[in-house]
C-alpha positions in Angstrom: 0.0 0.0 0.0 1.5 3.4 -1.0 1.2 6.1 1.3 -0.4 10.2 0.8 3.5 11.2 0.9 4.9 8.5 -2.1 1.4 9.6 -4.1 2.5 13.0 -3.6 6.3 12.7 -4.6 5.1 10.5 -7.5 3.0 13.5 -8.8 5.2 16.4 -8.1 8.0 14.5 -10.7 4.9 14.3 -13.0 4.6 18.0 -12.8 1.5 18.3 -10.2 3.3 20.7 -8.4 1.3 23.3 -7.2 -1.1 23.1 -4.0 -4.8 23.7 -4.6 -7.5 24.7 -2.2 -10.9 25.4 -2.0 -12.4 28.9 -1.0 -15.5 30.9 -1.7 -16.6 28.1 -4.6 -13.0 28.6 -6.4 -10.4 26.3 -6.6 -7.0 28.4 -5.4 -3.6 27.7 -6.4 -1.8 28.5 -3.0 1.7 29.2 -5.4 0.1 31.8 -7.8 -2.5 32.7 -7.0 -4.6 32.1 -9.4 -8.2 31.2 -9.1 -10.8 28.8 -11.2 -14.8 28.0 -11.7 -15.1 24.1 -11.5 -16.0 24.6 -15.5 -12.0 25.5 -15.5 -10.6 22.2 -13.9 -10.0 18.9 -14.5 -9.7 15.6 -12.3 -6.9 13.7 -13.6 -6.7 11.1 -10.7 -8.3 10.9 -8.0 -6.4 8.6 -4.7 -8.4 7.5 -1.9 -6.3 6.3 1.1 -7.4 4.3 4.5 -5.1 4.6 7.8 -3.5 1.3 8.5 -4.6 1.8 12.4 -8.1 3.3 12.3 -10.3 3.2 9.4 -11.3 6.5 10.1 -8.7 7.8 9.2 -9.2 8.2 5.2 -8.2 10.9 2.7 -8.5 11.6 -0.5 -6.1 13.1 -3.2 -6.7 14.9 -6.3 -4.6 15.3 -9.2 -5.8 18.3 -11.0 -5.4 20.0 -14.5 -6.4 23.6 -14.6 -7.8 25.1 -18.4 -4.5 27.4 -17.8 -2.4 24.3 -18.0 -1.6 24.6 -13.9 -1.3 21.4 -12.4 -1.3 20.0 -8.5 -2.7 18.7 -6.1 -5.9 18.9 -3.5 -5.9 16.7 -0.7 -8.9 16.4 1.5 -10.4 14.3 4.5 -12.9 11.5 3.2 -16.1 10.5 4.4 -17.2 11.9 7.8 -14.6 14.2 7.8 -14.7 15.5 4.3 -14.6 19.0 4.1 -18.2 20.4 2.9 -16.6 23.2 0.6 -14.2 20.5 -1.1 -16.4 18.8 -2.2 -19.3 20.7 -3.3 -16.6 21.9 -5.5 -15.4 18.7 -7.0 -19.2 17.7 -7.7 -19.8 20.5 -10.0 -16.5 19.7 -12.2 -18.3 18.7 -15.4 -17.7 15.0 -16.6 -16.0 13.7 -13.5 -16.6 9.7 -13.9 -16.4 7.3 -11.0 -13.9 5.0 -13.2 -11.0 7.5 -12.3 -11.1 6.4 -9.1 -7.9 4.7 -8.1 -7.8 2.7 -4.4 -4.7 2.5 -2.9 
């Protein structure tokens, strides 16, 4: 099982190498600046990942393509923990499709 930090490494030499968060209904690129609609973004991959001591513990990791060519990453909580602005967010990306899901 690969964990959040090898994911991460594995898409920063893949060129994901901006942070991304949500605020205000916009996805933010913490480097630049820069802000985007869910219209503007794409869900390359999406990682979900369960703790090894408490199934509670779960996140999940997005690798994400913005229209402006940016590219990083959004990591969030998953499940109970999920944060509500995240993912409102990531459900109005248009034609995001389940099959992108990898499990790690």
């Amino acid at each position: 099982m690969k964990t959040v930090v090898e994911v991460i490494n594995r898409l920063r030499e893949k060129h994901y190498i901006h942070d991304f968060e949500v605020s205000h209904h916009k996805l933010i690129c913490k480097e630049t600046g820069e802000c985007f609609d869910a219209h503007e973004v794409l869900i390359d991959k999406t990682f979900r990942f369960e703790g090894d001591s408490n199934p509670d513990d779960m996140s999940v990791l997005f690798a994400v393509t913005s229209k402006s060519g940016t590219k990083g990453i959004l990591l969030d909580a998953y499940g109970t923990y999920s944060n509500a602005d995240v993912s409102e967010f990531i459900k109005k990306i248009p034609n995001q499709d389940e099959a992108v899901a990898e499990f790690i």
